[in-house]
C-alpha positions as CSV (number, residue, x, y, z in Angstrom):
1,X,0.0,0.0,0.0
2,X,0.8,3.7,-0.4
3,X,-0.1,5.5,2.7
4,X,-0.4,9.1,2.5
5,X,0.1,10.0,6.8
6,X,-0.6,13.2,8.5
7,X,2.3,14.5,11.0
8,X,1.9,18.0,11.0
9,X,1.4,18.0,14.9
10,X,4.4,16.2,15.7
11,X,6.8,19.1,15.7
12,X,9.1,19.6,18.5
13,X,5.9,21.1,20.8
14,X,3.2,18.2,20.3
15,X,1.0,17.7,22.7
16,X,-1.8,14.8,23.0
17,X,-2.8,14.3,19.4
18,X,0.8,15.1,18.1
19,X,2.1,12.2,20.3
20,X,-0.5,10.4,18.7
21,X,0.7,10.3,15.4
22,X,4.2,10.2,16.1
23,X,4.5,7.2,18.0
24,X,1.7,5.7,15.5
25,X,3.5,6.1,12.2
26,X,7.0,5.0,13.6
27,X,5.3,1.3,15.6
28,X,3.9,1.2,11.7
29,X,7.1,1.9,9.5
30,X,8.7,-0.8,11.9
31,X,6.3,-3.4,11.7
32,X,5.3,-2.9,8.2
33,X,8.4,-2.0,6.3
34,X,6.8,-3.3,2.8
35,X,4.3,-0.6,2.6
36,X,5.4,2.9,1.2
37,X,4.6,6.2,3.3
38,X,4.0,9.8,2.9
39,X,4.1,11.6,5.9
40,X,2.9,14.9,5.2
41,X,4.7,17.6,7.2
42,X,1.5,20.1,6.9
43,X,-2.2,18.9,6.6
44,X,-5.2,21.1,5.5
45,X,-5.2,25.3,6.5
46,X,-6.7,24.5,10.3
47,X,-3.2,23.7,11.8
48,X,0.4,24.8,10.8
49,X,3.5,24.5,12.4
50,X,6.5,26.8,10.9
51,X,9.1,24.6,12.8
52,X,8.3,21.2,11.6
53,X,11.5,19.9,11.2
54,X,13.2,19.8,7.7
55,X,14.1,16.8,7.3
56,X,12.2,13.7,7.9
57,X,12.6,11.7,11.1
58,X,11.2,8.9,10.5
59,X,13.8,8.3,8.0
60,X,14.2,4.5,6.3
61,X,13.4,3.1,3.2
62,X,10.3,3.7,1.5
63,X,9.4,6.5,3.9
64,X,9.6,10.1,2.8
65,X,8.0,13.2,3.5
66,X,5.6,14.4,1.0
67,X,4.4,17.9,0.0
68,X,5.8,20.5,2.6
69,X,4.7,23.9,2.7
70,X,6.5,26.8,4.1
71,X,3.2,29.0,4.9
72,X,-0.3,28.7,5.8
73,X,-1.2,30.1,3.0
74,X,0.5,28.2,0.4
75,X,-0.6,25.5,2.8
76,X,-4.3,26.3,2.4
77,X,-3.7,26.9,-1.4
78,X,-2.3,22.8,-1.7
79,X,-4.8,20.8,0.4
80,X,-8.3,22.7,-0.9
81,X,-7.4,21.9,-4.6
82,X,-9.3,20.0,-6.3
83,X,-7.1,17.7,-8.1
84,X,-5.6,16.9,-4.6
85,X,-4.9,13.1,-5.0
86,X,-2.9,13.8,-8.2
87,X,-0.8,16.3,-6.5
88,X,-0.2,13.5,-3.4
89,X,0.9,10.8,-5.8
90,X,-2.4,8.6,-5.5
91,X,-2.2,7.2,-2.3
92,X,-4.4,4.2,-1.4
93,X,-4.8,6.0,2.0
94,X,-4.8,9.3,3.3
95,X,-5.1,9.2,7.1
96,X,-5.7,12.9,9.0
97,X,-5.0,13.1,12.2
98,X,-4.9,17.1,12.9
99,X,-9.1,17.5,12.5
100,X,-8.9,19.0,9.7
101,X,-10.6,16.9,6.8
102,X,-10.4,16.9,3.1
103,X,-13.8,16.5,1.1
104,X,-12.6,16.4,-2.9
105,X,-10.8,13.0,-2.2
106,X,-12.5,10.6,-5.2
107,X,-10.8,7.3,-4.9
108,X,-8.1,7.1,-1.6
109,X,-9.4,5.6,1.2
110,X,-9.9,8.8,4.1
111,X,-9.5,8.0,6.9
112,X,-9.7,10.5,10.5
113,X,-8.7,10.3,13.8
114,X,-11.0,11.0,15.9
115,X,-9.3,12.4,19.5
116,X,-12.3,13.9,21.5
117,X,-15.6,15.9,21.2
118,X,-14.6,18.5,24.4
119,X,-15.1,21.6,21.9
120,X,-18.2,21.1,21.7
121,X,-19.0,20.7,25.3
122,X,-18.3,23.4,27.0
123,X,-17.8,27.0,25.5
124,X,-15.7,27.9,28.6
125,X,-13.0,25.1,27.6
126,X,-11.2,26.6,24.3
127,X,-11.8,29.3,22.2
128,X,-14.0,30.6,19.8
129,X,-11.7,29.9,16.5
130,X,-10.3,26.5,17.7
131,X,-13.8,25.5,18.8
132,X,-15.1,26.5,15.2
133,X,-12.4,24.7,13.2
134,X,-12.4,21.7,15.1
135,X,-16.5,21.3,14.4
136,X,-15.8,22.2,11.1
137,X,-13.2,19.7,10.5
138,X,-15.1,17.1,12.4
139,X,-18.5,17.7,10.6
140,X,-16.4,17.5,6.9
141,X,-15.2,13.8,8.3
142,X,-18.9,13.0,9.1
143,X,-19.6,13.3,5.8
144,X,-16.1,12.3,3.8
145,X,-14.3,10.3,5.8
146,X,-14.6,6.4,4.7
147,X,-13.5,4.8,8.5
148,X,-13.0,6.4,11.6
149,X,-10.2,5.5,14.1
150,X,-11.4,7.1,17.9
151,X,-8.9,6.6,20.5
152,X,-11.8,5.5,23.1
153,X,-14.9,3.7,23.3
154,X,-15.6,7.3,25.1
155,X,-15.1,9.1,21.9
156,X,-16.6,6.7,19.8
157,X,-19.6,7.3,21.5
158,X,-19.3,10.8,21.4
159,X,-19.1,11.2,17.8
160,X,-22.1,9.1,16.7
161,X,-24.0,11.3,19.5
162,X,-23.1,14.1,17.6
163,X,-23.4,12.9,14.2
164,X,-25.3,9.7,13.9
165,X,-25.7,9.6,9.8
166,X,-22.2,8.3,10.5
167,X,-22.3,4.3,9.8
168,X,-21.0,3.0,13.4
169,X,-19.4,-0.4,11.8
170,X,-16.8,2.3,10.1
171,X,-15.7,3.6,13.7
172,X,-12.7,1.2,15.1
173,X,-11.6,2.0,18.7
174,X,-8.0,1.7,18.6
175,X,-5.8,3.1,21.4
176,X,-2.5,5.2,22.1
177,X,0.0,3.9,23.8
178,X,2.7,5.6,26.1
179,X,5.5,7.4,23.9
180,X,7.8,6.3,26.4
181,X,9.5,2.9,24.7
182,X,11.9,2.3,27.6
183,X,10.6,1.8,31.4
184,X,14.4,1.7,32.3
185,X,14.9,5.3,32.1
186,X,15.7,7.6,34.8
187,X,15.2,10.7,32.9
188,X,16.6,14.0,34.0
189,X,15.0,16.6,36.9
190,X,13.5,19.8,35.0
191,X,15.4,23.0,36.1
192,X,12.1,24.6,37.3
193,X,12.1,21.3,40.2
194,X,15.6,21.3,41.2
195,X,14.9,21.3,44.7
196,X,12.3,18.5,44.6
197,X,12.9,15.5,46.8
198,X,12.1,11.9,44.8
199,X,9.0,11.0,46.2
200,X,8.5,14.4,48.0
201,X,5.8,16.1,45.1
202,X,2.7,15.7,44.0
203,X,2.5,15.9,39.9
204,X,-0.3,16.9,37.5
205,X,0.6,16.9,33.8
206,X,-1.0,19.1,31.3
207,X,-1.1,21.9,29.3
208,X,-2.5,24.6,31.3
209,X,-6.0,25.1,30.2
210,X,-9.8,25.3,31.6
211,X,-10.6,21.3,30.6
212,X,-7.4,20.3,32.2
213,X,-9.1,21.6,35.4
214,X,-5.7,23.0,37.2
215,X,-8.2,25.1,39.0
216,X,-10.0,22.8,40.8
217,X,-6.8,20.8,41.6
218,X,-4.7,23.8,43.5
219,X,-8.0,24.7,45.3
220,X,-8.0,20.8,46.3
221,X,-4.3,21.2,47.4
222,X,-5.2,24.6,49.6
223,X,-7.6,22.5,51.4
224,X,-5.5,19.2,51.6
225,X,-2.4,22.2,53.0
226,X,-5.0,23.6,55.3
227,X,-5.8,20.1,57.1
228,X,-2.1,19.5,57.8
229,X,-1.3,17.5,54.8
230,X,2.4,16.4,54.3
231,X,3.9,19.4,52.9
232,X,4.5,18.1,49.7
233,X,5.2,20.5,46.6
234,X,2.3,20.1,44.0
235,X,4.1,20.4,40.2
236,X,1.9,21.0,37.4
237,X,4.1,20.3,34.1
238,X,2.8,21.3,30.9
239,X,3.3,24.7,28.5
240,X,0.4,27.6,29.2
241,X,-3.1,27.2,26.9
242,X,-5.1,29.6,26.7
243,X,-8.2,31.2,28.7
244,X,-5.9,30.8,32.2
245,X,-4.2,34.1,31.8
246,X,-5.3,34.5,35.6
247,X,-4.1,31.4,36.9
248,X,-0.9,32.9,38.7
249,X,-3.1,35.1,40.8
250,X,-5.7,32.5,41.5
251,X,-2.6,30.2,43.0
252,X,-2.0,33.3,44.9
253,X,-4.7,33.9,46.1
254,X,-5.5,30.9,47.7
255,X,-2.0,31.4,49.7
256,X,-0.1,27.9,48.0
257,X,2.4,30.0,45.0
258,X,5.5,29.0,47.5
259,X,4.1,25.6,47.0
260,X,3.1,25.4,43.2
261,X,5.8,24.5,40.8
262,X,4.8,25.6,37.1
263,X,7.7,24.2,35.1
264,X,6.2,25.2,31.5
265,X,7.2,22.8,28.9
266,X,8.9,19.6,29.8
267,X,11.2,17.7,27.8
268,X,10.6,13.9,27.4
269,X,13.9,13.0,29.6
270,X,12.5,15.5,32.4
271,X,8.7,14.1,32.0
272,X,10.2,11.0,33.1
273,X,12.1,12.2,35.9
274,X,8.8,13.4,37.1
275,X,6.5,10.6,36.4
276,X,9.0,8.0,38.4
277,X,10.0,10.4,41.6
278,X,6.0,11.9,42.2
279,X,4.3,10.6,44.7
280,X,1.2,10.4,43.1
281,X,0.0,11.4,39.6
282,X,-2.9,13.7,39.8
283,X,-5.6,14.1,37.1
284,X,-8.3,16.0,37.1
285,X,-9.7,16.5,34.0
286,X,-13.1,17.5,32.6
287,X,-13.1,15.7,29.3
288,X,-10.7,13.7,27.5
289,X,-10.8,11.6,24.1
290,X,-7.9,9.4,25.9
291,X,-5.4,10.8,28.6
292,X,-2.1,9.7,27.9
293,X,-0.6,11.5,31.2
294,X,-2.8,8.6,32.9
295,X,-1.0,6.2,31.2
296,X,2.4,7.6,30.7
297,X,2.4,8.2,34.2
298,X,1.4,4.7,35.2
299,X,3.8,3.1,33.1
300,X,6.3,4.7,35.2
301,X,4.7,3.4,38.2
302,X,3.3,6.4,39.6
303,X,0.5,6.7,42.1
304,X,-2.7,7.5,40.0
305,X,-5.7,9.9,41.1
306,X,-7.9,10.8,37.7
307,X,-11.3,11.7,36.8
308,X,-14.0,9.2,36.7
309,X,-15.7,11.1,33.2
310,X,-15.3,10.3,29.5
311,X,-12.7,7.9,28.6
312,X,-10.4,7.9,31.8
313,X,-12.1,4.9,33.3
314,X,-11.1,2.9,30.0
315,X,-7.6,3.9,30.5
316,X,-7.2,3.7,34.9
317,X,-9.3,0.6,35.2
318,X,-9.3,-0.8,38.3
319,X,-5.1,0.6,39.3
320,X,-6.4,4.2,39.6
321,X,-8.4,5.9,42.8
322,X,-11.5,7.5,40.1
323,X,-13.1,10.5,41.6
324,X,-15.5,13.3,40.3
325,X,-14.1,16.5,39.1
326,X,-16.4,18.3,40.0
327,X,-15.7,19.5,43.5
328,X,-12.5,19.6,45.0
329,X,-13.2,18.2,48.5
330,X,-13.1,14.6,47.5
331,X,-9.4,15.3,45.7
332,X,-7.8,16.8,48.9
333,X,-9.4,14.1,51.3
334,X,-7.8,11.6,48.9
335,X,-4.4,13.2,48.8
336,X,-4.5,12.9,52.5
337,X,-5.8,9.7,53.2
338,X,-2.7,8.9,50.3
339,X,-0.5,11.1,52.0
340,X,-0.5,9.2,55.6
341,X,-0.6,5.0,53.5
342,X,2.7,4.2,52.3
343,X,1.4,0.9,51.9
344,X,-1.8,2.3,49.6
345,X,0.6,4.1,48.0
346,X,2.4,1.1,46.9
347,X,-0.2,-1.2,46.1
348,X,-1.5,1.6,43.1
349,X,1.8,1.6,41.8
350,X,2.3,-1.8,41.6
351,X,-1.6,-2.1,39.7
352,X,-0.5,1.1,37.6
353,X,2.4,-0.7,36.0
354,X,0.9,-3.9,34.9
355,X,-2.3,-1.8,34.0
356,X,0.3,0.7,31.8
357,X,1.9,-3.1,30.4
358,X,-1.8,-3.6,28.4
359,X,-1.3,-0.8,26.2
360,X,1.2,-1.8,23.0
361,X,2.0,0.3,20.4
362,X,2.7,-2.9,18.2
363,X,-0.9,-4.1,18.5
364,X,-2.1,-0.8,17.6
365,X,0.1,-0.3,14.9
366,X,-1.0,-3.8,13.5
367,X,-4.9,-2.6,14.0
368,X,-4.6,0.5,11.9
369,X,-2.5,-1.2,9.1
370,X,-5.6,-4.1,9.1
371,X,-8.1,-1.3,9.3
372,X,-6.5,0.6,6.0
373,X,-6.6,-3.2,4.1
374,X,-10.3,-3.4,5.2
375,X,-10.9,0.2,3.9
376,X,-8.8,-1.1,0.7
377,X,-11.4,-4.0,-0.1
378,X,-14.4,-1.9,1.1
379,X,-16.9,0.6,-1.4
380,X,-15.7,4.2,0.1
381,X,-18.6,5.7,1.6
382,X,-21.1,7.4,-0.8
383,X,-20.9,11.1,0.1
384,X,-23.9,13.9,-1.0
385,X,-22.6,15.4,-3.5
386,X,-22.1,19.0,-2.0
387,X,-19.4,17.0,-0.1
388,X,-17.2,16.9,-3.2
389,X,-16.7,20.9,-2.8
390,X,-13.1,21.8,-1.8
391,X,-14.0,24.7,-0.7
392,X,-14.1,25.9,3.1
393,X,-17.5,24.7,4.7
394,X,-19.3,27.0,6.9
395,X,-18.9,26.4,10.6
């Protein structure tokens, strides 16, 4: 096969859905080495990174990057034309992974990634032009896309809520995996932590935004402070979103900034120092499509406290404490009760580990390449002919 692969999130600042995609097409290239593989650098006019790097890192034969693009604009120019397959070289599948969709494609098999449905949940969460590109791009895949990967029954479910002309049989649940290949590592201690003691902090990855629900987690740690909880540091790792430009004073205001660690952007080496020396992993999310700091965290054998909403369950199971984020009480009770059991403690890191050993990047690798030859010896999808438009739909 010729696989046309979307990568334009997996610059040197990818988050969730760029991790996705990187550690996706590399378990694939490895796997499946007889297939050939575009990776596309920049995908559709919704999201463009200026730094991708130059030259392709996922180097090896029968790999290469395809069309790169130096602008939005010339960007937006290459992936609405009409004679878009030509341009790519034909591929037998062109998989997007960024929520932008293309609607002109005539005989390559689409297929989109499907992350989460947050944007649509709460207007509070993100803003205004993310939330209207990523229901634009989302509706376009309703309607062009010929299967669906979704990285959680959660999602899954989401999506046909949404948009339930969608034929469920063409949605397959297939799940990330940790980017972290090596469980070995001992990783490096951010700068921003230097004076954390291993096993001294509590941690909450994340980039700093209203979903992530940072909010409710210091206002948790006040409380837990206020009842004479260990006086353990709480670190919250992950680059500044947006809508939180107040988040500073609202850590200050509840009297804990000589406590909170904000270490901004982490590299992978320094994630790791994290997830193995915390003394628990906190996550408090609203809504997620998967939560890879869940797993990332567990594979590392960190104590795990996450949200019992959306697709968290599917990832914690049974080796996580689950609670509601909707009030912060039950989180600070829970870091103290965790706090003064060593032995509780231990027991969720031991669960975590063999939980985080279930996930395989392998396996998914091997479901996606047998999803593209089912969408290979399956009709495409027969979409209304308005679909067929390259032209920007209206949000």
């Amino acid at each position: 096969m010729h696989i046309g692969f979307d990568v334009s999130q997996t610059g040197a600042g990818k988050a969730g859905c760029g991790y996705f995609a990187h550690a996706l097409i590399g378990a694939m290239v490895s796997v499946a080495p007889q297939h050939r593989y575009s990776l596309y650098p920049s995908f559709g006019d919704f999201y463009f990174d200026p730094k991708m790097p130059l030259a392709n890192p996922y180097r090896r034969k029968g790999v290469a990057y395809g069309p790169r693009h130096l602008t939005r604009e010339s960007a937006r120019s290459f992936w609405l034309h009409d004679d878009l397959e030509a341009a790519l070289g034909h591929p037998d599948v062109i998989h997007s992974n960024n929520f932008w969709t293309p609607v002109q494609i005539r005989d390559s098999r689409l297929i989109y990634t499907l992350y989460d449905t947050g944007f649509a949940v709460d207007p509070d969460w993100t803003t205004e032009a993310n939330r209207i590109g990523c229901f634009e791009g989302m509706f376009r895949s309703s309607i062009a896309a010929d299967w669906i990967v979704a990285i959680s029954e959660s999602s899954r479910s989401c999506f046909l809520k949404m948009y339930p002309h969608f034929d469920p049989d063409r949605i397959r649940v297939i799940y990330p995996c940790s980017r972290f290949t090596d469980t070995g590592q001992q990783g490096v201690i951010p700068a921003a932590a230097k004076a954390l003691a291993p096993n001294g902090f509590w941690l909450s990855v994340g980039t700093i935004e209203p979903r992530k629900n940072q909010r409710l987690l210091v206002e948790a740690y006040a409380r837990y402070l206020k009842a004479g909880g260990t006086p353990m540091p709480l670190v919250l790792a992950g680059g500044k979103g947006w809508l939180m430009d107040d988040f500073v004073s609202h850590i200050a205001a509840l009297g804990v900034s000589d406590q909170v660690i904000l270490t901004g952007y982490v590299s992978d080496d320094e994630m790791i120092w994290l997830y193995r020396n915390c003394y628990a992993n906190i996550y408090p999310s609203l809504f997620e499509g998967f939560g890879l700091p869940v797993l990332e965290g567990m594979q590392f054998g960190a104590a795990t406290i996450c949200s019992n909403t959306t697709s968290m369950p599917e990832v914690a199971g049974d080796a996580a404490i689950l609670l509601s984020p909707q009030a912060a009480e039950p989180w600070s009770a829970v870091m103290l009760e965790l706090a003064a059991d060593p032995a509780r403690r231990a027991g969720l890191r031991s669960s975590a580990q063999q939980r985080a050993a279930q996930f395989d990047w392998s396996r998914s690798a091997g479901e996606l390449l047998a999803l593209y030859e089912q969408a290979m010896a399956s009709p495409k999808r027969t979409m209304r002919p308005s679909a067929r438009t390259p032209e920007r739909l209206s949000a």
